[in-house]
C-alpha positions in Angstrom: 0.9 -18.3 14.0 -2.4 -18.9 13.9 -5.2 -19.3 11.2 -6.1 -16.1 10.6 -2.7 -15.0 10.6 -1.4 -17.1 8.3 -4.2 -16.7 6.0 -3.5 -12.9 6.3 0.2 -13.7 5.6 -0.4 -15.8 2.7 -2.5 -13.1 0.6 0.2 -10.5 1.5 3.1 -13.0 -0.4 0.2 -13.0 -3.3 -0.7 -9.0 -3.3 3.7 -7.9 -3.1 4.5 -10.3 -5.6 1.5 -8.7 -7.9 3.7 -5.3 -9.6 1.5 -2.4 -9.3 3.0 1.2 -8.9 0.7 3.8 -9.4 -0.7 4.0 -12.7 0.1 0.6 -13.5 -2.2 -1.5 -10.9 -4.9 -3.1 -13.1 -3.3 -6.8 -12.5 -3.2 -6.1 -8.7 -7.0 -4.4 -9.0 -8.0 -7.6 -11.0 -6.5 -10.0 -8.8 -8.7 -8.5 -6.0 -11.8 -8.2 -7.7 -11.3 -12.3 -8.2 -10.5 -13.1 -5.0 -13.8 -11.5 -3.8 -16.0 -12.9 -6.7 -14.8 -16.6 -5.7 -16.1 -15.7 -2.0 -18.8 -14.5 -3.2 -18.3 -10.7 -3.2 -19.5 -8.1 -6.3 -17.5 -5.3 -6.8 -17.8 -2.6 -9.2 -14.6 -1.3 -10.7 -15.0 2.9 -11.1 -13.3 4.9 -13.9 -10.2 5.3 -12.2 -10.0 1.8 -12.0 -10.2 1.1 -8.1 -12.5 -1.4 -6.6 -15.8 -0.4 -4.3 -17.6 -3.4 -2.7 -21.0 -2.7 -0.8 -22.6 -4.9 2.4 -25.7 -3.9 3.7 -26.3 -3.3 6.9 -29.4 -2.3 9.5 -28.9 1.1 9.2 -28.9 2.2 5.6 -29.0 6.1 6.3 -25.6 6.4 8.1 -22.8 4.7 6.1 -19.5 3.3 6.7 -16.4 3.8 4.5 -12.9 1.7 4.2 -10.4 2.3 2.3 -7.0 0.4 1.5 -4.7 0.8 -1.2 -3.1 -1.6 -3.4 -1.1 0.5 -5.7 2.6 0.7 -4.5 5.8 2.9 -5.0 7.8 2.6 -8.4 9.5 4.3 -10.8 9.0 5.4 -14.7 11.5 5.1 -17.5 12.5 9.0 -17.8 15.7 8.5 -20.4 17.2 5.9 -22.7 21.0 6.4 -22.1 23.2 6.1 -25.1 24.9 3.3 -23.3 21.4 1.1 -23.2 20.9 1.7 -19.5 18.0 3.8 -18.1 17.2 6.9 -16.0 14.4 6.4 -14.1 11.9 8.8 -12.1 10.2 8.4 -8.9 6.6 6.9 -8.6 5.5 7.9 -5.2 7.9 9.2 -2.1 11.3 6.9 -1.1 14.7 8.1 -0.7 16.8 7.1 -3.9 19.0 5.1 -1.2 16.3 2.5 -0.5 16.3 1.1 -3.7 19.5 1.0 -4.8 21.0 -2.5 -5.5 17.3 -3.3 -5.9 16.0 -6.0 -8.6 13.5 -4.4 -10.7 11.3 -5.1 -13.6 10.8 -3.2 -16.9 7.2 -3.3 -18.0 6.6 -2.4 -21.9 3.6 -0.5 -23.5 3.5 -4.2 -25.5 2.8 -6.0 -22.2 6.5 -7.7 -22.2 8.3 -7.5 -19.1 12.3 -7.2 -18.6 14.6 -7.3 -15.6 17.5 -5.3 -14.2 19.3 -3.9 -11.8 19.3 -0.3 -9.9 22.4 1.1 -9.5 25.2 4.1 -9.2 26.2 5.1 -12.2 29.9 4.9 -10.9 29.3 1.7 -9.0 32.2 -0.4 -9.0 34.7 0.6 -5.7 37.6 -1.1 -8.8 36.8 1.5 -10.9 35.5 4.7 -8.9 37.6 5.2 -5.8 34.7 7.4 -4.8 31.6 5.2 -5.2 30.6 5.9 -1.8 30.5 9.4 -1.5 28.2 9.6 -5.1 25.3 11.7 -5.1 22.0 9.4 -5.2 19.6 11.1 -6.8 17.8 11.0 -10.4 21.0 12.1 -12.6 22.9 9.5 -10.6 20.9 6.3 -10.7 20.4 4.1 -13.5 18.8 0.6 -14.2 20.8 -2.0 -16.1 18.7 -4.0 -17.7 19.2 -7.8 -18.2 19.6 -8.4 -22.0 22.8 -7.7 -24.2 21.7 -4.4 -25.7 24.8 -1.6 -26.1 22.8 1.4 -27.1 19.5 3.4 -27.1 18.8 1.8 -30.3 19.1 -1.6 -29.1 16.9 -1.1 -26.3 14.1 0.8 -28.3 14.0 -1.9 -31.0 15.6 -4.9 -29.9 13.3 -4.6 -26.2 10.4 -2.7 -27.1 11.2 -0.3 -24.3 10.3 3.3 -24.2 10.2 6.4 -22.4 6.9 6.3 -20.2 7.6 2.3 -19.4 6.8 1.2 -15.7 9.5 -0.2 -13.2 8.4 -2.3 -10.3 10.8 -2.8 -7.1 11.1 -6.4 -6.8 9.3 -7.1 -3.3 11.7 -9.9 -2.0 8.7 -11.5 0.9 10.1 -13.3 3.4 8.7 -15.2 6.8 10.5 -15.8 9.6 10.1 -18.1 12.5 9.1 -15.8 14.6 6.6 -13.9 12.7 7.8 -11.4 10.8 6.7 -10.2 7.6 9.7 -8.6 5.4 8.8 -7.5 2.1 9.1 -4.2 0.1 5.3 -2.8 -0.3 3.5 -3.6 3.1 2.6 -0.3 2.1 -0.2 -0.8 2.0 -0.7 -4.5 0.5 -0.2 -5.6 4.4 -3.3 -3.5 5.0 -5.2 -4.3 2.0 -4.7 -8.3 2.9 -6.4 -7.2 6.5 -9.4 -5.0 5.0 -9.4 -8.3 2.4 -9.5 -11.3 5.4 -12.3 -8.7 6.9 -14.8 -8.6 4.4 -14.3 -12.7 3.8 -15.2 -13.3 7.1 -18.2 -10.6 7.5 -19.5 -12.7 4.2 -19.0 -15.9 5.2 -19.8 -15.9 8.8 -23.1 -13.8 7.8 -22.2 -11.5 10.5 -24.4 -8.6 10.5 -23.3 -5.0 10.0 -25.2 -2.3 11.9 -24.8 0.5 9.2 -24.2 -0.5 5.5 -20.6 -0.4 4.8 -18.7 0.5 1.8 -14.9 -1.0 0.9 -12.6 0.6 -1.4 -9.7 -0.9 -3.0 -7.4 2.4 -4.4 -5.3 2.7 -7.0 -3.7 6.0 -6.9 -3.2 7.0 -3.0 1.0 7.1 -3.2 0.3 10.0 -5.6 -1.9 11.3 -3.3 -5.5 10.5 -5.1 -6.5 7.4 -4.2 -9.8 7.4 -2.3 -10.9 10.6 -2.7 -14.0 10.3 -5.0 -17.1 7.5 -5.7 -17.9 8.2 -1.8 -21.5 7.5 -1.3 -23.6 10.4 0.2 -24.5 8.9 2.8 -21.5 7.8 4.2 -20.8 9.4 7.7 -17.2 7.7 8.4 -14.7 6.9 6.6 -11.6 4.8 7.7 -8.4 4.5 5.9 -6.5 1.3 6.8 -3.0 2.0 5.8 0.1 2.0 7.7 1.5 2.8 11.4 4.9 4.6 10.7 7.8 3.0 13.0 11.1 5.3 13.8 12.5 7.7 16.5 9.9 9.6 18.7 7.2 6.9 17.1 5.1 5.1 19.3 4.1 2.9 16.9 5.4 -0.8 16.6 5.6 -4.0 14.9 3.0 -5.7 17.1 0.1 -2.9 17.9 -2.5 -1.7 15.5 -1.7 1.6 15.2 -4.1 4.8 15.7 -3.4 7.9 14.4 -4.3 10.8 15.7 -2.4 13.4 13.5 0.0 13.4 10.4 0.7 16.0 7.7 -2.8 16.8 7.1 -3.6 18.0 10.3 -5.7 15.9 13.3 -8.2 13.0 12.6 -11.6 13.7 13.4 -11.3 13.2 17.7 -15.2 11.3 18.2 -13.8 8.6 15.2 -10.8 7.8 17.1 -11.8 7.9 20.6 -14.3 5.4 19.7 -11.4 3.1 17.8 -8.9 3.7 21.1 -12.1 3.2 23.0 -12.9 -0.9 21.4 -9.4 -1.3 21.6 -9.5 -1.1 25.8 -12.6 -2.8 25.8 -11.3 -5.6 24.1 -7.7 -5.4 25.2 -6.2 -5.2 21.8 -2.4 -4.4 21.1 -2.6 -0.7 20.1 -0.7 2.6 19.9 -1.8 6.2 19.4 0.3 7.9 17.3 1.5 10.9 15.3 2.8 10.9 11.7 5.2 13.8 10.8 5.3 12.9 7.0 2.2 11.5 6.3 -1.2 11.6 4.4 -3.6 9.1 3.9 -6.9 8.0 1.3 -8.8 9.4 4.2 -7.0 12.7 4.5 -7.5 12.7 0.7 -11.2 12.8 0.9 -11.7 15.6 3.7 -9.5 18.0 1.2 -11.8 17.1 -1.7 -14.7 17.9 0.2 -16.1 15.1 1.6 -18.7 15.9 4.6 -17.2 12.7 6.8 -15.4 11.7 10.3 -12.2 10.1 8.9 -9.8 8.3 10.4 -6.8 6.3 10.1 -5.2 2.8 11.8 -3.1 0.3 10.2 -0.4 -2.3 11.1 2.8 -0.9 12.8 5.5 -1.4 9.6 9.2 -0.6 9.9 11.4 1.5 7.6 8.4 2.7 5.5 9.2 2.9 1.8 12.1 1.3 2.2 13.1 -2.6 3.7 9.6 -2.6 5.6 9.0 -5.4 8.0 6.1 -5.7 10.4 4.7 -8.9 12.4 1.6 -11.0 12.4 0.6 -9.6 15.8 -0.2 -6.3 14.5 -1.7 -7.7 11.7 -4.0 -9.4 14.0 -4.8 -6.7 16.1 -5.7 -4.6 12.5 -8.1 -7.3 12.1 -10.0 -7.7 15.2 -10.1 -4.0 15.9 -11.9 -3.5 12.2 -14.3 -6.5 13.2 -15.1 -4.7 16.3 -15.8 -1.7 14.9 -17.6 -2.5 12.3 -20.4 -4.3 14.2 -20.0 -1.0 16.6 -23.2 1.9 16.5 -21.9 5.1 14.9 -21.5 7.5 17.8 
């Protein structure tokens, strides 16, 4: 692995380990806003709480835009059971089956944090002969929390927790010999480490940008709000760098950068990423172009609010997306130098 991928690697273990579902990212947000004041980096933090860093450029009429997102999937305490254990309802898209068995973490209004355990209802095969065939869904799944508390009352007074409380997924980052990255929440704290590494670099190599380009950390984009306001007017593209979706009929994978040319939302504008598959020849990068069946992006986000830009959207290739995601340092890499490329690119 090399410097730059192991740098990248080693602010991905800091961002997943960081709990931030949406609503509940400020830590994550603050964490980010610190890292780039210590290189050097102002940011100013907007009133939904996401980040927006600015770096001048030549050109200060046509505008660049980059978005990442550092808020995650995650759940919400929905009931207090009589028996003490919780109900709990989605943050963001997953299939109740990808997080069951999970270690998870209770986060109270008073700032206290508790741990437990998602789980079936009936989840002992001694007990429930049939465990296996039990419906997962949000009647069926319940968190048992780590502390000896027997009732609703218990839990209320004894915990502090309350209907409204935050659950984080516990990430569980891992780094193998051979370069993968497992984790939960790649999405999209694999691409926010890239867009991250990026702007480092730019600063402290004083490379200089042809067009004055905007960064945007998000907060809110699993929910499907993230980057969608505090756009400059002058901004012309705008680039979401989020994930590349891996799975049957997917050309995507672990190693490429990904470029996508259509998900849910429709097509990505065609000049933006002709130009991104376009560096990516010229400078023989890893890449795939694909398309996203269940998919939106930041970028997506901001053309249905009404934003007047070229977006498009490439990310690391990531496996089993909002679930047991894994992707490798290659693709990571080739994230990287494709945004350096582009970014000291003309706008076409």
């Amino acid at each position: 692995m090399n410097l730059e991928g192991r740098m990248i690697v080693e602010t991905i273990e800091q961002l997943v380990k960081i709990p931030s579902p949406s609503g509940h990212t400020d830590e994550a947000i603050d964490f980010c806003r610190n890292l780039l004041r210590a290189r050097g980096i102002d940011t100013v933090k907007t009133n939904k709480g996401a980040l927006l860093a600015t770096m001048q450029g030549k050109d200060s009429l046509k505008h660049r835009f980059l978005t990442a997102h550092v808020d995650t999937l995650g759940a919400m305490v929905k009931e207090i059971k009589e028996n003490g254990k919780l109900r709990i309802s989605k943050i963001g898209d997953f299939a109740w089956n990808s997080i069951e068995g999970e270690y998870c973490n209770i986060h109270t209004m008073d700032g206290e944090s508790w741990t437990g355990t998602i789980l079936m209802e009936q989840a002992s095969v001694h007990v429930h002969d049939q465990a296996e065939k039990g419906k997962r869904d949000e009647e069926h799944i319940e968190v048992r929390i780590d502390a000896k508390v027997k009732s609703k009352q218990e839990v209320q007074q004894r915990l502090g927790i309350q209907v409204g409380d935050f659950v984080s997924f516990e990430p569980r980052f891992e780094v193998t010999e051979e370069g993968f990255v497992k984790s939960r929440h790649l999405d999209d704290k694999a691409g926010l480490a890239v867009l991250l590494h990026l702007m480092d670099k730019i600063h402290m190599d004083g490379i200089e940008l042809p067009h004055t380009t905007h960064f945007y950390i998000s907060n809110n984009e699993e929910i499907g709000y993230g980057g969608n306001a505090s756009i400059p007017s002058q901004t012309v593209e705008y680039l979401a760098v989020d994930i590349g979706a891996i799975g049957e009929g997917q050309t995507s994978t672990e190693y490429d950068v990904s470029i996508c040319a259509k998900d849910t939302s429709g097509p990505y504008h065609f000049q933006l990423r002709k130009h991104l598959v376009d560096l990516a020849r010229q400078y023989r990068l890893g890449h795939q172009v694909d398309v996203y069946p269940f998919y939106s992006s930041d970028a997506s986000s901001a053309v249905f609010a009404g934003s007047d830009v070229r977006h498009g959207l490439i990310g690391p290739g990531i496996d089993a997306s909002n679930s047991f995601e894994r992707t490798h340092v290659d693709s990571l890499v080739n994230t990287l130098k494709l945004l350096k490329h582009y970014l000291q690119s003309e706008i076409v």
